[in-house]
OpenMM code with the backbone's topology and positions (N, CA, C; nanometers):
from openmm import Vec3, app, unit

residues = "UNK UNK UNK UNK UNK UNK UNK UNK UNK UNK UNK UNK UNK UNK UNK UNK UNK UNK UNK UNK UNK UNK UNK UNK UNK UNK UNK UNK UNK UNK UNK UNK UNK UNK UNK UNK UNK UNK UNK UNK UNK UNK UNK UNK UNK UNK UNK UNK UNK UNK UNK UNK UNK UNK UNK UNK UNK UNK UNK UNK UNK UNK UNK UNK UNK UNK UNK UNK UNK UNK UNK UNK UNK UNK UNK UNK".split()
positions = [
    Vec3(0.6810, 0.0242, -1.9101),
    Vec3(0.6850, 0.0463, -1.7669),
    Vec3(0.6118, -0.0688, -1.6974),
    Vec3(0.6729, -0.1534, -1.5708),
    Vec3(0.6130, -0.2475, -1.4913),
    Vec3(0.4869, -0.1631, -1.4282),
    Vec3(0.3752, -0.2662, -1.3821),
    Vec3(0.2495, -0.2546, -1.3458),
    Vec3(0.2807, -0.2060, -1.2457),
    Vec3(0.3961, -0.2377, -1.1425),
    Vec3(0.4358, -0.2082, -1.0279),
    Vec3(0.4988, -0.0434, -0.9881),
    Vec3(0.5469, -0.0086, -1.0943),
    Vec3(0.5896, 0.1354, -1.1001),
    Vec3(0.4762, 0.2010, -1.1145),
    Vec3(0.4038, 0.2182, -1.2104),
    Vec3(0.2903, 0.2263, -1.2194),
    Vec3(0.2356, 0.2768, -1.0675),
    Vec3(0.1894, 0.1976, -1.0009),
    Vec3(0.1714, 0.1651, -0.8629),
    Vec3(0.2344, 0.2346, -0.7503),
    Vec3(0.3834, 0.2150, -0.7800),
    Vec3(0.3795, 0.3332, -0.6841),
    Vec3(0.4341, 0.4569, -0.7041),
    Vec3(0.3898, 0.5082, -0.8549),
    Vec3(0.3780, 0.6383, -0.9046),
    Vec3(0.2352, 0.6647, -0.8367),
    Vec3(0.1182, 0.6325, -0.8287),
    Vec3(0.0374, 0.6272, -0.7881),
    Vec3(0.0533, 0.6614, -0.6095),
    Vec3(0.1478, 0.5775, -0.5192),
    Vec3(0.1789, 0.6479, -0.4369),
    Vec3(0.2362, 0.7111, -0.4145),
    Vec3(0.3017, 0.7497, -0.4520),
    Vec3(0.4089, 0.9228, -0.4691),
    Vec3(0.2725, 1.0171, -0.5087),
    Vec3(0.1729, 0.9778, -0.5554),
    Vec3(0.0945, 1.0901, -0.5955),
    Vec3(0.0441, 1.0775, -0.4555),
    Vec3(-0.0224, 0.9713, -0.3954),
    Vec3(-0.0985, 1.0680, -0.2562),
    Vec3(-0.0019, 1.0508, -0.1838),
    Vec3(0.0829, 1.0781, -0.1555),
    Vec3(0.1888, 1.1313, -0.0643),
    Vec3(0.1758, 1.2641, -0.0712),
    Vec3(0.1850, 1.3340, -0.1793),
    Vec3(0.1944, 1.4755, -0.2290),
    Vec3(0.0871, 1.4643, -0.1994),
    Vec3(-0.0481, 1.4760, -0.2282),
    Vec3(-0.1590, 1.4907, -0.1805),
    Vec3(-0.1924, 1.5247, -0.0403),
    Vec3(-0.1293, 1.4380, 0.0774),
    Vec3(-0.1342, 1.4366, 0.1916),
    Vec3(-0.1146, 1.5194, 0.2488),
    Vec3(0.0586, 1.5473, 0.2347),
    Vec3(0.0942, 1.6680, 0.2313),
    Vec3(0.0728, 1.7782, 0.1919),
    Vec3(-0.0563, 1.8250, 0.0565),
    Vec3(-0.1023, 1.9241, 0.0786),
    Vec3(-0.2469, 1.9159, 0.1173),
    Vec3(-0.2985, 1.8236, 0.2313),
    Vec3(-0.4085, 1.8372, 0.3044),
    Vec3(-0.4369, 1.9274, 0.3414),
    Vec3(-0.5762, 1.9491, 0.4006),
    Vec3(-0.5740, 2.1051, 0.4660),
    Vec3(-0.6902, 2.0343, 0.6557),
    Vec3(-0.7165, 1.9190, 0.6338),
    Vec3(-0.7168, 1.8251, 0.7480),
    Vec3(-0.6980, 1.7235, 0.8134),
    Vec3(-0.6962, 1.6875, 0.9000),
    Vec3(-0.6493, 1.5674, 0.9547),
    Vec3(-0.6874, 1.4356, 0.8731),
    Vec3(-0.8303, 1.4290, 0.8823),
    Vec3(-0.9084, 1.3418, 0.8402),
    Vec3(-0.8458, 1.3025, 0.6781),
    Vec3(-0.8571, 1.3710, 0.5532),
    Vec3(-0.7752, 1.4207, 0.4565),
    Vec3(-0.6386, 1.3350, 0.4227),
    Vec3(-0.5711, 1.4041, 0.5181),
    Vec3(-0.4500, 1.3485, 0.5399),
    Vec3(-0.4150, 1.1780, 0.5404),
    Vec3(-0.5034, 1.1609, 0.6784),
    Vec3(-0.5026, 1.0427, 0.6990),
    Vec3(-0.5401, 0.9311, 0.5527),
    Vec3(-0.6548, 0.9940, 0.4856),
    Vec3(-0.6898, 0.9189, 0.3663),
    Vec3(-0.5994, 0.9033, 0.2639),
    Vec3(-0.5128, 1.0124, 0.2457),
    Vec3(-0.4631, 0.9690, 0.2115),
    Vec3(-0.3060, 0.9322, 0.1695),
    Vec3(-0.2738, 0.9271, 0.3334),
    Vec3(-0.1852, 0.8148, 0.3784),
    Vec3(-0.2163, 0.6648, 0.3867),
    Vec3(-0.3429, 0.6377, 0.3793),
    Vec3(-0.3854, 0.5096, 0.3544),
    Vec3(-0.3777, 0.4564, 0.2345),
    Vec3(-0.4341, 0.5501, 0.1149),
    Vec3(-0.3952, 0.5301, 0.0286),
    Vec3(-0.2640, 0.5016, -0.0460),
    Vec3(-0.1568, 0.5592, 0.0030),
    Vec3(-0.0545, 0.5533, -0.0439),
    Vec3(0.0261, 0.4567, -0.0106),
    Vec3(-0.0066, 0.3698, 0.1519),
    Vec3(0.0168, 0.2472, 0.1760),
    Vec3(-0.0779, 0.1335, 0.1139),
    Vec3(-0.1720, 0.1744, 0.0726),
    Vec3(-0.2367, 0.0459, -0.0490),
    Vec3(-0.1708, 0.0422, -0.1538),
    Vec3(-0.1338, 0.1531, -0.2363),
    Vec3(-0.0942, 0.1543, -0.3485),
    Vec3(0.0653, 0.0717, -0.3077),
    Vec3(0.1630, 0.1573, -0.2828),
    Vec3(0.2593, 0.0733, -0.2161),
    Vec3(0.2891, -0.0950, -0.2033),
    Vec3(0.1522, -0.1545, -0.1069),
    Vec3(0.1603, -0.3035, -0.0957),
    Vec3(0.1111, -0.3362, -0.1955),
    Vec3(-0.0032, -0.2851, -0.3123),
    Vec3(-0.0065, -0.3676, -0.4284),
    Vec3(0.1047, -0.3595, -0.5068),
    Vec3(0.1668, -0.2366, -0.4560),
    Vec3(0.3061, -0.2550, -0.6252),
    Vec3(0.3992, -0.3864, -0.5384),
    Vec3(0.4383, -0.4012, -0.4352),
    Vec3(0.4951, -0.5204, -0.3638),
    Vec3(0.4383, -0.6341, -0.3968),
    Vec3(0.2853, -0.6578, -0.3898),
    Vec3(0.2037, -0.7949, -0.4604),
    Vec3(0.2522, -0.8358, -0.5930),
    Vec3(0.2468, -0.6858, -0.6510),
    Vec3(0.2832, -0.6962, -0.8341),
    Vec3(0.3955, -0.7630, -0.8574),
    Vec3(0.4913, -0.7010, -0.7671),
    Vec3(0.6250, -0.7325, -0.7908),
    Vec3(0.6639, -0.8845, -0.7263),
    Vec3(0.6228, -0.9717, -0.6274),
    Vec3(0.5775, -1.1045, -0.5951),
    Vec3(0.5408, -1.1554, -0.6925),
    Vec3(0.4217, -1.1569, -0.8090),
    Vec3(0.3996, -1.1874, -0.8987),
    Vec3(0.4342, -1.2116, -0.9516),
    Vec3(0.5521, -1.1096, -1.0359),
    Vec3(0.5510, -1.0966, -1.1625),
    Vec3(0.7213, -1.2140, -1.0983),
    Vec3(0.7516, -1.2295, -1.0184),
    Vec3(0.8597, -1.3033, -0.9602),
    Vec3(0.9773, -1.1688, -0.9468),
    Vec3(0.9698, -1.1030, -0.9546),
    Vec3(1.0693, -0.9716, -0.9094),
    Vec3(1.1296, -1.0280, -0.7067),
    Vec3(1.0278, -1.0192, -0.6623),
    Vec3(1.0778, -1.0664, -0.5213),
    Vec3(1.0224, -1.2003, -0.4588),
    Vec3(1.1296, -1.2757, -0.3730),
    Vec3(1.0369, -1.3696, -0.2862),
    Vec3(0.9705, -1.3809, -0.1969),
    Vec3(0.8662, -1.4623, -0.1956),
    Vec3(0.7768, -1.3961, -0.0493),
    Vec3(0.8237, -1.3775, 0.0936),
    Vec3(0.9484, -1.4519, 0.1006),
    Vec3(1.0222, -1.4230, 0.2325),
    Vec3(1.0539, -1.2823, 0.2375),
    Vec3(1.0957, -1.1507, 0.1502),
    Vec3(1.1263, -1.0349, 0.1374),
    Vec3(1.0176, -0.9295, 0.1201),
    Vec3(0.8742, -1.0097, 0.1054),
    Vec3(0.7800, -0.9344, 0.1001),
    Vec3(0.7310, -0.8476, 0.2549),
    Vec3(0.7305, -0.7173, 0.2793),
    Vec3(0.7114, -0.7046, 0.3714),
    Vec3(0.5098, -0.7380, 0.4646),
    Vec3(0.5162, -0.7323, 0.5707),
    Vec3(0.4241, -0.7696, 0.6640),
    Vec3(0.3068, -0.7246, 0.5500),
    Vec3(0.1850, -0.7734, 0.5759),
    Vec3(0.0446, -0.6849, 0.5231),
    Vec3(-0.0041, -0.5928, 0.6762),
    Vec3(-0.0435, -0.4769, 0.5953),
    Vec3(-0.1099, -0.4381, 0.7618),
    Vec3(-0.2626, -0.3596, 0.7376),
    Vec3(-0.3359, -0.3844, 0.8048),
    Vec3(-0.4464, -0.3291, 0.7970),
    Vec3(-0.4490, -0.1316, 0.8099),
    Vec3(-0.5871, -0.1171, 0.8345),
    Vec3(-0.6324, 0.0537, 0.7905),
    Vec3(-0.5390, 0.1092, 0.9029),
    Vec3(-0.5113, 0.0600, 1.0062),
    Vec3(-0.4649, 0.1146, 1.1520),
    Vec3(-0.3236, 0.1044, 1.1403),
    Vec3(-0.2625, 0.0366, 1.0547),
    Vec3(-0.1552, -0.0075, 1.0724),
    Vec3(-0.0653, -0.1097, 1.1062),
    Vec3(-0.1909, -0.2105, 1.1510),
    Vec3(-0.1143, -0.2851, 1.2468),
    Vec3(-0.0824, -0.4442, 1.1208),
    Vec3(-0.0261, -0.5450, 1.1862),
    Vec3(-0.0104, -0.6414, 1.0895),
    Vec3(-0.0736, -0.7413, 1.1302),
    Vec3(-0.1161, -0.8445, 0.9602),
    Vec3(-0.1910, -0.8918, 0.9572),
    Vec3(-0.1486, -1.0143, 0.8784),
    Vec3(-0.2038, -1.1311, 0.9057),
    Vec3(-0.1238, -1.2270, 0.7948),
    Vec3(-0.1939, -1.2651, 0.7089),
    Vec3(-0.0795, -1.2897, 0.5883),
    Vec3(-0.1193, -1.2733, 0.4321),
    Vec3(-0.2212, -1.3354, 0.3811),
    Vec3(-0.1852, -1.4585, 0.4264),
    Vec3(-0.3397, -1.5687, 0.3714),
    Vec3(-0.4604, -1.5952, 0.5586),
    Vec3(-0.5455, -1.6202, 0.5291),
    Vec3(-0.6571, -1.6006, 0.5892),
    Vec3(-0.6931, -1.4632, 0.6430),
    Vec3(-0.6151, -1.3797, 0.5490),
    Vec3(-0.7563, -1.2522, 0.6029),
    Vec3(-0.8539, -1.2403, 0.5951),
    Vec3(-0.9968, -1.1435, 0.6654),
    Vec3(-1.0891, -1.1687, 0.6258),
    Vec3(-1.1305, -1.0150, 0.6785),
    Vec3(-1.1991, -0.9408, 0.6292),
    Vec3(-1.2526, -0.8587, 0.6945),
    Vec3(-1.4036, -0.9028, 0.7406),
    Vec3(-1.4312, -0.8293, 0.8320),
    Vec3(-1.5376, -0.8946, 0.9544),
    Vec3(-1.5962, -0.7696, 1.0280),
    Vec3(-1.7052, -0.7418, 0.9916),
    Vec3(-1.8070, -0.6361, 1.0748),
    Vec3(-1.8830, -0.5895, 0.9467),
] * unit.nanometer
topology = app.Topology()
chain = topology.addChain("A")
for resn in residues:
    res = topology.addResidue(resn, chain)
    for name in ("N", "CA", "C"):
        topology.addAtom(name, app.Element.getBySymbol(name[0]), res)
């Protein structure tokens, strides 16, 4: 099995998770999670040469929003 499946077996798991939240807060975690797991199986798959980086979709931060790939930095 690729590292990348892997990965987002991992998000299929907090998806289900999310969905059986019992709060917001909860939830939200982990919907975050499941979009990390997600963009690393996309990194993996960049990697391993499965896709090109033109097809890779946006990176986006905790909020959602997008962010570009090289010079991120987190800051605070």
């Amino acid at each position: 099995m690729k590292q990348s499946e892997i990965f987002r077996e991992n998000a299929e798991n907090c998806a289900q998770l999310a969905e059986a939240a019992s709060d917001g807060p909860a939830f939200q975690r982990y919907k975050r999670m499941e979009a990390a797991w997600r963009a690393l199986a996309d990194e993996q798959d960049w990697l391993d040469g499965e896709i090109s980086p033109e097809r890779m979709p946006p990176a986006r931060d905790d909020k959602g929003s997008s962010s570009a790939r090289s010079g991120r930095s987190r800051s605070g």
